[in-house]
C-alpha positions as CSV (number, residue, x, y, z in Angstrom):
1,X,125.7,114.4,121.7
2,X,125.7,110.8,121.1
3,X,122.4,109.2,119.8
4,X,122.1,107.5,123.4
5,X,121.5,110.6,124.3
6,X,119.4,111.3,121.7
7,X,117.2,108.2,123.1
8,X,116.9,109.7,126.8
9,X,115.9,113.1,125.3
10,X,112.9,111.6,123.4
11,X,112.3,109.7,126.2
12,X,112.1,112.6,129.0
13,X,109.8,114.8,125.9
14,X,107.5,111.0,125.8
15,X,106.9,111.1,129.6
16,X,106.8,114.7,130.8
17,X,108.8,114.5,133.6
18,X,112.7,113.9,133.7
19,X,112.1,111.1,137.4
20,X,109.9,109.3,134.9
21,X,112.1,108.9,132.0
22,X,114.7,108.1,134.2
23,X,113.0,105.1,135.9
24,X,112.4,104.2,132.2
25,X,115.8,104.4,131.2
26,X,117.4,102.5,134.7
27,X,119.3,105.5,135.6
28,X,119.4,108.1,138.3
29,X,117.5,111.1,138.1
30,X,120.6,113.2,138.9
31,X,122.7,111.4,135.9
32,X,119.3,112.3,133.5
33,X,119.2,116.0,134.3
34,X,122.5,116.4,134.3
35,X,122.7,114.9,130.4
36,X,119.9,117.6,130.1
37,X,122.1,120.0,131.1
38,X,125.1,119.0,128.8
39,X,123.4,118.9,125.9
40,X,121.9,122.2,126.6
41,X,125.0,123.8,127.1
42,X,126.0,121.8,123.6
43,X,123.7,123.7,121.6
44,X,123.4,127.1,123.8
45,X,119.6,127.1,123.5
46,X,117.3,125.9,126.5
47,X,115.4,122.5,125.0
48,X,112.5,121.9,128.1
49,X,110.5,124.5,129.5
50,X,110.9,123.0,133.1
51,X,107.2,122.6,133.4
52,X,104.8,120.1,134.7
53,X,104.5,118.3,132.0
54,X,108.0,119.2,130.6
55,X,107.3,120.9,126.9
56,X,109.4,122.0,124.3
57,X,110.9,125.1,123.7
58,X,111.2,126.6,119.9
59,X,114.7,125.3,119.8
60,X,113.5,121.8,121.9
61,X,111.1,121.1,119.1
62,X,114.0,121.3,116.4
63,X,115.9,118.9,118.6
64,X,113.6,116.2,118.8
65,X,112.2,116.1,115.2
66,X,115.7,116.0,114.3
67,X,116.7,113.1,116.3
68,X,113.8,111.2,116.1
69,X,114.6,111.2,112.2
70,X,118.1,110.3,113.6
71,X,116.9,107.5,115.6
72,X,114.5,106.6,113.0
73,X,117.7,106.2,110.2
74,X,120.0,104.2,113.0
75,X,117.0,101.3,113.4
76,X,116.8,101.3,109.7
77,X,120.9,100.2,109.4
78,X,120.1,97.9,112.2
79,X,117.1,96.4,110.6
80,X,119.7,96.2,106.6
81,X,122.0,94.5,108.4
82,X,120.0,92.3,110.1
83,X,118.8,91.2,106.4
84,X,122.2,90.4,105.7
85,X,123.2,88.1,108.8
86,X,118.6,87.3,108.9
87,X,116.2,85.0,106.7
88,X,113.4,87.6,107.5
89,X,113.1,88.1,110.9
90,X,112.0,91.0,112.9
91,X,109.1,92.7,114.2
92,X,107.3,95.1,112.0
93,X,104.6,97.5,114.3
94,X,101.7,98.8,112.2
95,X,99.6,101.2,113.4
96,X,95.7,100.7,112.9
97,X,92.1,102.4,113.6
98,X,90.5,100.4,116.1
99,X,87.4,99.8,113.9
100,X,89.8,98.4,111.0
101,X,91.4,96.2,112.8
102,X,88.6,94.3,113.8
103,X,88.0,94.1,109.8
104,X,90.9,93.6,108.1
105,X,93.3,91.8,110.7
106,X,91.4,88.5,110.7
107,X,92.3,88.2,106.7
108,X,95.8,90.2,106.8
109,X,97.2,88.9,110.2
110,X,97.0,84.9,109.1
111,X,98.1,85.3,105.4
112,X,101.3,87.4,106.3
113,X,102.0,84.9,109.4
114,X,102.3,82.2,107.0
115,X,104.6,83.7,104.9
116,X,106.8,85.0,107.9
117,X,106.4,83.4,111.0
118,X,109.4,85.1,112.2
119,X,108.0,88.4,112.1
120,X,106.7,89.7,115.3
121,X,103.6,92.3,114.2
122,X,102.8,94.8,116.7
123,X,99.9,96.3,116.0
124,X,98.8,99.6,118.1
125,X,95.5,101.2,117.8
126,X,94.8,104.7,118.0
127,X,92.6,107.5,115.6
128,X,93.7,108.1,112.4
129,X,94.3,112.0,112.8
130,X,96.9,110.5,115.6
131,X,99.1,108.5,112.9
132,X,101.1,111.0,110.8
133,X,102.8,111.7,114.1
134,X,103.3,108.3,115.4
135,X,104.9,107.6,112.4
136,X,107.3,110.8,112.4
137,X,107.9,109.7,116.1
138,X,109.3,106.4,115.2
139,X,106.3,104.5,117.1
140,X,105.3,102.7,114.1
141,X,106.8,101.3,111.2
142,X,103.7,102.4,109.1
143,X,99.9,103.0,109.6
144,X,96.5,102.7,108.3
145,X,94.6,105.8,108.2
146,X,91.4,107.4,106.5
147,X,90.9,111.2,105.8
148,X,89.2,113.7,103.4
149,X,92.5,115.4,102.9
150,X,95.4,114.6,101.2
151,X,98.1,112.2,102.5
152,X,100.7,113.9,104.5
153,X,103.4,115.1,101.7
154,X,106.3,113.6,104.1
155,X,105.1,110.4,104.3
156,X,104.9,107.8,101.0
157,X,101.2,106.5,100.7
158,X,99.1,103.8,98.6
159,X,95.3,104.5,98.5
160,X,94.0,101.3,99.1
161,X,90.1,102.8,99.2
162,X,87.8,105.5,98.3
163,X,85.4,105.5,100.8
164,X,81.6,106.8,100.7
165,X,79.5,108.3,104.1
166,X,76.8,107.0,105.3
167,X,74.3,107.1,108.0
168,X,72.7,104.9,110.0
169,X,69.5,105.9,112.1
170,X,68.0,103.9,114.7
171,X,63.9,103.1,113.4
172,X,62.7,105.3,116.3
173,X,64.1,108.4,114.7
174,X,62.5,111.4,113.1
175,X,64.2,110.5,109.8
176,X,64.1,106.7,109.8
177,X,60.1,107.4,110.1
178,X,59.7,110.3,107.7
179,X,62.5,108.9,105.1
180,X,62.7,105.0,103.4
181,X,66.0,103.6,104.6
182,X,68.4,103.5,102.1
183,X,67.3,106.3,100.2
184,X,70.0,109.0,99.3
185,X,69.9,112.0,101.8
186,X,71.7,115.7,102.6
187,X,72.8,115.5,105.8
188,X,70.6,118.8,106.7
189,X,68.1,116.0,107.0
190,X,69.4,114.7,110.4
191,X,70.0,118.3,111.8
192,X,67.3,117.7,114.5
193,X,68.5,114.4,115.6
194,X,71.3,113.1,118.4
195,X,74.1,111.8,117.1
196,X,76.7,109.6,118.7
197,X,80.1,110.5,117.7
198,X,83.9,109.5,117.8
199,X,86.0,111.0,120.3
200,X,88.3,113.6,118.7
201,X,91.2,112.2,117.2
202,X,89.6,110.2,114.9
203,X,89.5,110.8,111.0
204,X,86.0,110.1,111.2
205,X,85.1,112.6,114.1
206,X,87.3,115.2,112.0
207,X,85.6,114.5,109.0
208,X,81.4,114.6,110.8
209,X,83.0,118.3,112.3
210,X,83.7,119.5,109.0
211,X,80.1,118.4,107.5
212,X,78.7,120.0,110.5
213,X,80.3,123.1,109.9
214,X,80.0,123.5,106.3
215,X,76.3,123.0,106.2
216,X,76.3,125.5,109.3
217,X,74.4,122.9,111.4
218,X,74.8,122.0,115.1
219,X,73.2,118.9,116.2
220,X,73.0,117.5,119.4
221,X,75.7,115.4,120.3
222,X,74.7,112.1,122.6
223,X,77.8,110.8,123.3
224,X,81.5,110.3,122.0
225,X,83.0,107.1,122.5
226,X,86.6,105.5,120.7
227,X,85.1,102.5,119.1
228,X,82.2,103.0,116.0
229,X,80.7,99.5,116.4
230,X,80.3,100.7,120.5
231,X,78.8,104.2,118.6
232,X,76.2,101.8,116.4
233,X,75.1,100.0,119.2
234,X,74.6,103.1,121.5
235,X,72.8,105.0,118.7
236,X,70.2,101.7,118.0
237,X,69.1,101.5,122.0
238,X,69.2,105.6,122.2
239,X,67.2,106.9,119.5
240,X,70.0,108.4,117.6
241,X,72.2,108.6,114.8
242,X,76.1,108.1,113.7
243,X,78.0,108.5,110.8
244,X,79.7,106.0,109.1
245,X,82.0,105.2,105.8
246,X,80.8,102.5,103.7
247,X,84.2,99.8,105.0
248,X,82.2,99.5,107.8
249,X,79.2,98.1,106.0
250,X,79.1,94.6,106.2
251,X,76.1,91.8,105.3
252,X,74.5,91.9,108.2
253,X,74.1,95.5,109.1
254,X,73.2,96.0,105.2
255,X,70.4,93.4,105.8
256,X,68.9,94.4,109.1
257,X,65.8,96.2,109.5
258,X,66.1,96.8,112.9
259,X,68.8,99.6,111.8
260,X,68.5,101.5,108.3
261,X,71.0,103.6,106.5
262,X,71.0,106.2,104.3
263,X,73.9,107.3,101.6
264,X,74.9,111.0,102.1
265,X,74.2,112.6,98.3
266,X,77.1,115.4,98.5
267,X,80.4,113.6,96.7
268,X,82.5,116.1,98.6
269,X,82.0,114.0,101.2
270,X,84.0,111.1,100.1
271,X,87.2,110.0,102.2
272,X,90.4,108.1,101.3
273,X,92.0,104.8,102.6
274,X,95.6,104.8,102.8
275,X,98.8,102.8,104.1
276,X,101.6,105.2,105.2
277,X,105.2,105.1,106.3
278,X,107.9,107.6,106.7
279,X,110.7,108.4,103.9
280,X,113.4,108.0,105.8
281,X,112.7,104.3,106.8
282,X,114.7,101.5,105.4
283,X,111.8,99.2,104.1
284,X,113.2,95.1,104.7
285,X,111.9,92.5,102.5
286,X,109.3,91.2,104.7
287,X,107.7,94.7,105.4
288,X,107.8,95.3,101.4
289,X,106.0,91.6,101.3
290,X,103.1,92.9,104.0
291,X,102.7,96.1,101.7
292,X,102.4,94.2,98.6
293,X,99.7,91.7,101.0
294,X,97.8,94.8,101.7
295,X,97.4,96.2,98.2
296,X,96.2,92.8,97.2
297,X,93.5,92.8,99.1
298,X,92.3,96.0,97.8
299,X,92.6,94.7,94.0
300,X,89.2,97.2,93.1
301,X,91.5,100.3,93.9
302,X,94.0,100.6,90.8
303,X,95.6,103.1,93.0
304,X,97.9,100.8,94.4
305,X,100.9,101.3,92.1
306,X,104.4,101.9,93.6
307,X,107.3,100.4,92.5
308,X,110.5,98.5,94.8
309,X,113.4,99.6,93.3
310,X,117.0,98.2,93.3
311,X,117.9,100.2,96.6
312,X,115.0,98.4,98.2
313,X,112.7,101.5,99.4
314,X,109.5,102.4,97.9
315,X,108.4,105.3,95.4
């Protein structure tokens, strides 16, 4: 097995079917399966259940962690010696939350482009809970994420921000007319009300199910939609609620009183910030420079402390 190879196994396990990979990868469907076959044979375990979607077998799932760490260590030699022959060029992808992006890219993006206007950034959106693996699957260089749990051990992490929960009630609510906006709350005081949510995936949506569940409530869910300024403006014109963390607070929200908020009161519920990236990346200078960019605009949080050592990765 050759790490070509390697690249049209991931890429059959990426798009479920071997006739799709194959149109991906300009070559015959015949020619794909019968690489399948090979490597197969290589190892003496079946890798696909030959299902529609193809999935993994027990032994498949090895296989394609292990190469995906494989093909994650080859782009990383690539990328060194490119630094070598390179004045910093390249294209660094960083994975985002949607609703983060529309905050922080408009200061990161134009700060870091004048720096290195020969670095392409790619920048792909998804939930946070979806990150960890995008990283592990080589799809991004490093991501933004937020969660009430711990970082992922294999990953390296800065916490860039503590983060509180809130939650913003449209004036036509039970609560909003019974409580004074902005007055500390449990969240057993919204039981009765609709609440518009994130669709699953989302660190946020993860983080609302496990408040739901530990105060043993079940409130009536609206609506779940990918995009929490969407969720705000649905829950304004439908008489509902949504959950928020307090990044998301800006001046004019904070101001309004068409749409109050209210601080949750249990500290449990507090979530973290952080900037991730596998261990087995090669980190170039001008993704170090955009980590260093990032913790600078966090200067409150003083825990943004790694180091760059000699063999340029970060600890």
């Amino acid at each position: 097995m050759n790490l070509r190879q390697a690249k049209y196994m991931v890429a059959i396990y990426k798009e479920g079917q071997i006739s799709l990979a194959a149109k991906k990868l300009f070559i015959s469907q015949s020619a794909l399966s019968q690489i399948v076959k090979n490597i197969e044979k290589e190892f003496g375990a079946t890798l696909f259940k030959r299902t529609t979607p193809i999935t993994l077998t027990s032994a498949g799932n090895i296989y394609i962690k292990t190469v995906q760490k494989m093909l994650m260590l080859e782009e990383g030699m690539e990328r060194e010696m490119e630094e070598i022959t390179a004045e910093c060029s390249g294209t660094l992808r960083v994975g985002f939350p949607t609703t983060y992006a529309k905050i922080f890219l408009p200061t990161l993006f134009p700060l870091y482009r004048k720096n290195f206007p020969n670095v392409n950034l790619e920048i792909i959106r998804d939930g946070s809970a979806s990150m960890p693996e995008r990283i592990n699957a080589g799809e991004v260089d490093m991501a933004f994420m937020a969660s009430n749990k711990a970082a992922p051990e294999d990953l390296h992490n800065i916490v860039l921000k503590t983060e509180k929960i809130f939650l913003f009630a449209a004036p036509t609510t039970k609560l909003a007319k019974r409580i004074k906006p902005y007055t500390p709350i449990k969240i057993i005081e919204a039981k009765d009300e609709e609440f518009v949510t994130l669709n699953p995936g989302h660190g946020l949506r993860a983080l609302q199910d496990n408040i739901f569940a530990d105060k043993g409530i079940s409130p009536k869910i609206l609506i779940n939609v990918d995009d929490w300024l969407l969720a705000v403006q649905l829950a304004a014109k439908s008489n509902a609620v949504v959950l928020f963390p307090d990044t998301f607070l800006n001046s004019e929200l904070e101001s309004s009183k068409i749409f109050p908020y209210y601080p949750l009161e249990d500290e449990h519920y507090l979530r973290k910030y952080y900037l991730c990236w596998s261990k087995d990346l090669y980190v170039p200078n001008y993704m170090y420079s955009f980590i260093e960019l990032v913790k600078s605009i966090f200067p409150e949080n003083n825990e943004c402390a790694l180091q760059h050592t000699k063999n340029n990765s970060l600890i």
